[in-house]
N, C-alpha and C positions, 0 to 999 in steps of 0.2 A: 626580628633578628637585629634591631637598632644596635644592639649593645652589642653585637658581635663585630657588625660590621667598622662602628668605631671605633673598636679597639686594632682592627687590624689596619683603617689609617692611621690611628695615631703612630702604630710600629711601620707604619710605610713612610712616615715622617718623620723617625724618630732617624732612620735607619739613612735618610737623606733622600730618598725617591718620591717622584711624583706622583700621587694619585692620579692613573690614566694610561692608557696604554695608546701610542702612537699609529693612528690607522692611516691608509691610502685608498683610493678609492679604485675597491673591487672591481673583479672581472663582471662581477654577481651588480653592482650597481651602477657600473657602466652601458649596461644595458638593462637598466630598469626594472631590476629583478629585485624583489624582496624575500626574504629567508627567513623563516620563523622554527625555533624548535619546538618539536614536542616529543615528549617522552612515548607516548600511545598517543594513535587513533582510533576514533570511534568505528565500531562495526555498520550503523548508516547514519545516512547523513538525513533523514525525514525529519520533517519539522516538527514534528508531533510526538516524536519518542526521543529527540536529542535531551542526552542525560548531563552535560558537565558543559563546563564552559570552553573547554576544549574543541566540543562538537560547535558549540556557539560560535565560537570562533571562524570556522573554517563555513558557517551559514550566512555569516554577517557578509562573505566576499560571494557568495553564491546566490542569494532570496534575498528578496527587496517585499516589503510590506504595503499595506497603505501610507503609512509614514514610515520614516527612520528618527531615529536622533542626531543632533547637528554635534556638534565638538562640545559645546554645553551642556549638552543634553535634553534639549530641548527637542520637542517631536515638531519635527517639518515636513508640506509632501512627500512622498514618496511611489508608488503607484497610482493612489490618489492624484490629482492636480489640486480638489479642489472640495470643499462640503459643506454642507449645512445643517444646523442644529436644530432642531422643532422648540417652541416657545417654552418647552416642560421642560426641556434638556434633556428628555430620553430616547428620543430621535434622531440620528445620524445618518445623512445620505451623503455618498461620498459617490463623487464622479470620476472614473478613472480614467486614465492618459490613454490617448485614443494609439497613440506610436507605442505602446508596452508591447514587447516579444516577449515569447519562452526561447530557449534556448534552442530548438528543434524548429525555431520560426512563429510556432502559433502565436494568434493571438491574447497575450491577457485578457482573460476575462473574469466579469463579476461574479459568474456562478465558481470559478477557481476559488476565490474565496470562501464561497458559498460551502462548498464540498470541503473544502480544507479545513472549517471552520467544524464546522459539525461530524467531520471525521473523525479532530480531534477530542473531542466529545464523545462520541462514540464510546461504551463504556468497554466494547471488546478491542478498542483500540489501546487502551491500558497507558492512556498518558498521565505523565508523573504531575503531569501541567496545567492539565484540566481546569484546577480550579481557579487560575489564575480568567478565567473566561465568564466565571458565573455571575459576573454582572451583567452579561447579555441575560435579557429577557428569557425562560425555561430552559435556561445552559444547565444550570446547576440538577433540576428535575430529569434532566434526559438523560446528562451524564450518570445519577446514581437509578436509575431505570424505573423512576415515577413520573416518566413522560415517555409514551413510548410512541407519540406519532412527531419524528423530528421536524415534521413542516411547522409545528407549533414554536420552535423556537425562534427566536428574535432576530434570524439572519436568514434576508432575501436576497437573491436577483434580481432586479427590478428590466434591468437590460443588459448586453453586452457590457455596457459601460458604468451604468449603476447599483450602487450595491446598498441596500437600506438595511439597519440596525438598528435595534429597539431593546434598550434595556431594563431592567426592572427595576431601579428609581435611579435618581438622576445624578450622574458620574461625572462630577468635572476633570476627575486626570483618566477619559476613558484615553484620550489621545496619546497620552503617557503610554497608558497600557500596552497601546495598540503598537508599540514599536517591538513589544516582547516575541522571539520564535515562536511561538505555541501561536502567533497569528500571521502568520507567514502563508501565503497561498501554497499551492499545489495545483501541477496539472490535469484536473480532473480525467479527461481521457488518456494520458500517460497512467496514472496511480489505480484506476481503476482496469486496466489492461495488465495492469504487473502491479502484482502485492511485494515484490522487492525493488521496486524500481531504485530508490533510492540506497542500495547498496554497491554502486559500481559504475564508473565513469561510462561505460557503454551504455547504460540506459535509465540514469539521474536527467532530469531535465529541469533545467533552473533558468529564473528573470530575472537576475543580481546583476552587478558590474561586475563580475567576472566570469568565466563558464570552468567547467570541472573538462581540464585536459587528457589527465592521467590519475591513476589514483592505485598505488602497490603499498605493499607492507614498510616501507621505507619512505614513500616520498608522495603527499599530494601535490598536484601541479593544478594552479588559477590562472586561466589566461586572461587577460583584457575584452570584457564583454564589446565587439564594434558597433551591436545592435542597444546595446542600453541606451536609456533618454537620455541620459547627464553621460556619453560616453567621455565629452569634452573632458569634465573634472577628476576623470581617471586618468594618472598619470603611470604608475606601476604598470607594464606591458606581462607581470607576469609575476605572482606571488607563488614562492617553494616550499611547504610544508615538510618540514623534514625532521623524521626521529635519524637519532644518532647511528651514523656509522658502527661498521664493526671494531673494534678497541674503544671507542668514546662509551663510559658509561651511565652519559645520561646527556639532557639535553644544554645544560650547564656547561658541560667537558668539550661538549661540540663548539658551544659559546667562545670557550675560550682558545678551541682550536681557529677559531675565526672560518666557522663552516657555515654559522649563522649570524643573523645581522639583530634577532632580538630574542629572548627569553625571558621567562615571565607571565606572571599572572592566571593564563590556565594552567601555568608549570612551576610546580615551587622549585627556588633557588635551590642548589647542592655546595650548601659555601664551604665545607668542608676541602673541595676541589680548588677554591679562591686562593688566588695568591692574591696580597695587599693590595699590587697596583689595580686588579679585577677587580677586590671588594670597594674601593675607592669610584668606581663607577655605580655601584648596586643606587636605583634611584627605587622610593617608597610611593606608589603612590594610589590613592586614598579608594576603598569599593565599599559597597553600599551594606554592611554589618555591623553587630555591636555586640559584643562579648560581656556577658553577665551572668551576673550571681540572681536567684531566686531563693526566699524565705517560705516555708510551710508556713502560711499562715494561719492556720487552724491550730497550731501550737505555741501553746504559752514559751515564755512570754515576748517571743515575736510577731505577737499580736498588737505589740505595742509600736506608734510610729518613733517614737524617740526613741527607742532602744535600735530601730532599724536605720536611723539615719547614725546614729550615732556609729555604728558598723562602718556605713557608708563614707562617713569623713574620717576614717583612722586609714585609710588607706593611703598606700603612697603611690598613684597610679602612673607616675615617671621611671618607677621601680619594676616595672613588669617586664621590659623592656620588650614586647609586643604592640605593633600597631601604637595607635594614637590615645594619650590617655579621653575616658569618657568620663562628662559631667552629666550627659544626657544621652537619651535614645533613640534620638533621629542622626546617624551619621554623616560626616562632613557633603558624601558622595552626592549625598542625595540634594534635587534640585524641588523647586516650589516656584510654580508660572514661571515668570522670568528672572528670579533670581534662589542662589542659592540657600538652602533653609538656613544652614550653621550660620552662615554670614548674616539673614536676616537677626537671628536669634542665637548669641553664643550662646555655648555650655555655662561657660564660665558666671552667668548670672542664673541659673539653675541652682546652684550649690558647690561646695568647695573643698579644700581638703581645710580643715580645722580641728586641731587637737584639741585644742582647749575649750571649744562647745562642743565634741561629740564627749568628752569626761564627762564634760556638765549635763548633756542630754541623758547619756546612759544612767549617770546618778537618777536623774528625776523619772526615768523609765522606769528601774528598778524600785523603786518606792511608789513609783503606783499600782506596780505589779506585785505589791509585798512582797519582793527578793532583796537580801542583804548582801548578793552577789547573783553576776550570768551565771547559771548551770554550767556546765561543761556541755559542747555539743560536737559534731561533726560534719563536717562540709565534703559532699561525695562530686566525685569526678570522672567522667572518663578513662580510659588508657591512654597514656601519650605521655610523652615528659614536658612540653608543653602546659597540661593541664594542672600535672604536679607543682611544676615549677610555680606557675601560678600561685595556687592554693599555696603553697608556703611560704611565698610573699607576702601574699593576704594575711593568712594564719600567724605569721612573724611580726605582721605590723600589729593585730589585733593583741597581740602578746603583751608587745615594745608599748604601746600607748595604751592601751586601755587595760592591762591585766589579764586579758579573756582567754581561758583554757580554751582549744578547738584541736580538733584532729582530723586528719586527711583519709576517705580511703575512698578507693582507685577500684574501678565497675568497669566492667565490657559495657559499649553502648546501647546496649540492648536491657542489658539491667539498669544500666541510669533512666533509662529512658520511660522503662517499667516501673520505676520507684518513683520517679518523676508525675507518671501519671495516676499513680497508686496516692501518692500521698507520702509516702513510707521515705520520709528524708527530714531532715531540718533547714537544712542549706544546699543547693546545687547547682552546679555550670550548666549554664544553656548558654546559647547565640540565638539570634535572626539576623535575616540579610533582607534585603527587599527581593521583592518578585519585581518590581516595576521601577521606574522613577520616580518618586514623587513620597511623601514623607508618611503621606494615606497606610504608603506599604510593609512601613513600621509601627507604628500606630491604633492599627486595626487589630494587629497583632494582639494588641493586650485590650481588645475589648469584650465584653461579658459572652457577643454571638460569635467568636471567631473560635474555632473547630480545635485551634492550633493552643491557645492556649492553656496552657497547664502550670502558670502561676501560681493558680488561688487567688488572682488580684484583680477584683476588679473594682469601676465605680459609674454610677450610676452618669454624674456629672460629666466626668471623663468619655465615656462613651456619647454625652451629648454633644460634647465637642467636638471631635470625632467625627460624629455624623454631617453635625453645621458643616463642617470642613469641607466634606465631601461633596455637598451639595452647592456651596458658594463660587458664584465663576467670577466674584471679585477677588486676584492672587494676596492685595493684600489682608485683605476678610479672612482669608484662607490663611495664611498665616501667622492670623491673629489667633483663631482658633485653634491653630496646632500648637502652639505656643503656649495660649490657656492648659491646653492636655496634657504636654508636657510639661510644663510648671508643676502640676495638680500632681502628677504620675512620680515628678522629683520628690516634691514636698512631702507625698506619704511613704517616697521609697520602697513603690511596690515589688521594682526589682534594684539591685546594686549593678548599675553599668560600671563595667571596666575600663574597656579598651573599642577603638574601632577600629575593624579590619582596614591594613592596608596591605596591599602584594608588592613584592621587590622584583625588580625589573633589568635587566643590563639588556641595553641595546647602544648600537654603533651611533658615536655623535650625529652622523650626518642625516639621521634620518630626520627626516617632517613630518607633523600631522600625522603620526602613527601612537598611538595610545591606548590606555585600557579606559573599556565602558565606566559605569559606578557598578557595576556587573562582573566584572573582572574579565570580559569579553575582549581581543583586544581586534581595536579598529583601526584598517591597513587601506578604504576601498580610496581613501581620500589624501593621502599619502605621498610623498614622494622622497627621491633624495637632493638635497641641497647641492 
């Protein structure tokens, strides 16, 4: 919503007012309370069926993992203290913090894991997440029920304290992985006493920096864990979960009743409800997805790379006015060892916007393909005005610069999706987001064994690198080879990147160290107000 939002500071400056609304500091942050909206809460809060980021949200203040991610995104301990790698890199033993509590007092332990891990797996456990796991050793066999003795799978107990992992080859962003929910412990004698445990403050039991106080159709309440190991660096004495009052209609309207201190990210803005000096707050900022265009390739003559790149630089991707224009497939969000991938590796040396070599390309495409001109074709979309909007941008520029008839039409997602995987299209809107941090999680995505895609693109080299990637624990090797992939994946314009997701945000100046994941999660445990 860039372009909306700046047109209403511009009229908020035109008009002589400040962009900002003059705050004092609450009742609500006088005592160390934090206020988040949300439109809905989830029905439970298990680690293993949370569906949106929403539910993520309110896990991140509750479950604590082997590691977490730091402010960079970087995975540092977490229940773990401490591990080690076996010489193969398939081997992970991880020692846990001897002081970890549940929230009912137990002690953490390894088999918690243990259970939680293979729970989630479980295929009558029906996690949407599963597969995010199947790098552990017979994860993937058990969850689709060609392993049906789970001791086979690659997660031990070894003791209270040790928990050994063994994957089926060798994972340098397993650590990344492992910050994801879907690897989040569970009380094993809680969750196995109660199949709803996690539906209700009265008998959820969680080892987070915070505990679950209250939890009604209005209001979840986070209190300050006493017993957590890092109690110190929890300053928040008490995070408030709240959907809108009765007249507020939505979590936006509460925002700007000043009933809440942030909105955002699991909640799309309602800027509609914005008046200029609000929109003049709205901040963008950047999560782990990429909005694109796919070609049939199996149809002429976008079989062809010059006629496909040539597509690709007629675009005017500052025009979209959504998210961040894309030159590449790895999104800013996303991080690689210790540094971030975009910043290692701009877009902007991928490829460009250029008129005057995508004319030139499409000419030389079309004469290899004996056409005297593009066919006319059709680029199918979703429902949404959004999508529309889109595709007429696109379809406008293809017009404006290069001559190319196209036409827009508009599918329930279940038909794109079907056509998509049919084959039965020329052009169509997809997205990926990451599952994880790490660049692997886009990447993979368009390689020849991943389940998910339905490009038609693949290449043999590309997946070699790919792979290297994966297995290299030097980050700049590793980066080198993502970079080869995506070069390779630019240069034949398997798919036409747009844009990359970013979410809009209003929250009260004063806050600190509260922000969203590259996930869209947002993170409050570490937080305070200024």
């Amino acid at each position: 919503m860039k372009k909306g939002i700046c047109a209403l500071i511009i009229v908020c400056l035109f008009m002589g007012l400040t962009p900002g609304v003059k705050y004092s500091v609450s009742a609500a942050n006088a005592k160390e309370i934090l206020r988040i909206g949300f439109n809905e809460f989830p029905k439970s809060l298990d680690p293993a069926i949370h569906a949106d980021t929403g539910a993520g949200t309110i896990l991140e203040g509750l479950f604590e993992g082997l590691v977490r991610l730091d402010k960079s995104g970087k995975a540092v301990p977490g229940m773990a203290k401490s591990w080690t790698v076996s010489g193969d890199g398939m081997t992970y033993t991880f020692t846990l913090r001897s002081d970890a509590r549940w929230s009912n007092k137990d002690r953490v332990q390894a088999v918690d894991f243990e259970y939680a891990w293979k729970r989630a797996l479980d295929p009558e456990t029906g996690s949407t997440f599963a597969a995010d796991m199947f790098m552990i050793a017979g994860a993937e066999d058990y969850n689709k029920s060609r392993l049906m003795d789970v001791s086979k799978v690659g997660v031990k107990a070894l003791s209270k304290t040790v928990l050994q992992v063994t994957l089926k080859e060798k994972t340098t962003y397993f650590l990344q992985a492992l910050a994801e929910k879907i690897y989040l412990p569970v009380n094993a004698a809680v969750a196995k006493a109660n199949a709803n445990w996690a539906t209700s403050a009265k008998s959820i039991v969680t080892n987070g920096p915070f505990t679950l106080k209250s939890w009604d159709s209005r209001k979840i309440s986070l209190v300050r864990n006493p017993s957590y190991y890092a109690a110190k660096e929890i300053r928040f004495a008490e995070v408030q979960l709240l959907r809108p009052k009765l007249g507020a209609t939505n979590a936006t309207a509460a925002y700007i009743k000043k009933e809440t201190d942030w909105v955002g990210g699991h909640v799309q803005l309602d800027y509609a409800s914005m008046t200029p000096d609000i929109a003049g707050l709205v901040i963008s900022m950047p999560t782990a997805g990429t909005y694109f265009y796919q070609f049939n390739l199996n149809e002429r003559p976008f079989t062809n790379v010059k006629i496909r790149r040539a597509l690709s630089m007629a675009i005017d991707r500052e025009a979209l006015i959504y998210g961040s224009p894309a030159f590449g497939f790895v999104p800013p969000a996303v991080r690689s060892g210790n540094l971030n991938y975009r910043t290692a590796v701009p877009d902007t040396s991928l490829f460009s916007k250029d008129i005057t070599l995508a004319k030139q390309l499409l000419q030389e495409g079309l004469k290899e393909e004996g056409y005297a001109e593009l066919p006319g074709f059709t680029v199918i979309v979703n429902d949404g005005d959004v999508h529309s909007q889109i595709a007429m941008s696109v379809i406008s520029d293809w017009h404006k610069y290069l001559g190319i008839e196209a036409s827009l039409k508009v599918q329930a997602w279940q038909e794109l999706l079907n056509n998509r995987y049919s084959g039965n299209f020329t052009v169509a809107r997809a997205g990926w987001t990451a599952d994880y941090n790490d660049p692997a999680a886009m990447l993979e995505f368009l390689t020849a064994s991943s389940p998910d895609n339905d490009t038609s693109w693949n290449n043999k080299q590309y997946d070699s690198y790919v792979r290297k990637g994966k297995q290299s624990a030097d980050s700049k090797e590793r980066i080198q080879l993502y970079a080869q992939a995506e070069r390779l994946l630019m240069n034949q314009m398997g798919v036409i990147p747009l844009y990359y997701y970013e979410a809009d945000v209003l929250h009260h100046p004063d806050l600190q160290n509260v922000y969203l994941r590259y996930d869209g999660i947002v993170c409050f445990t570490r937080g305070y107000w200024q």
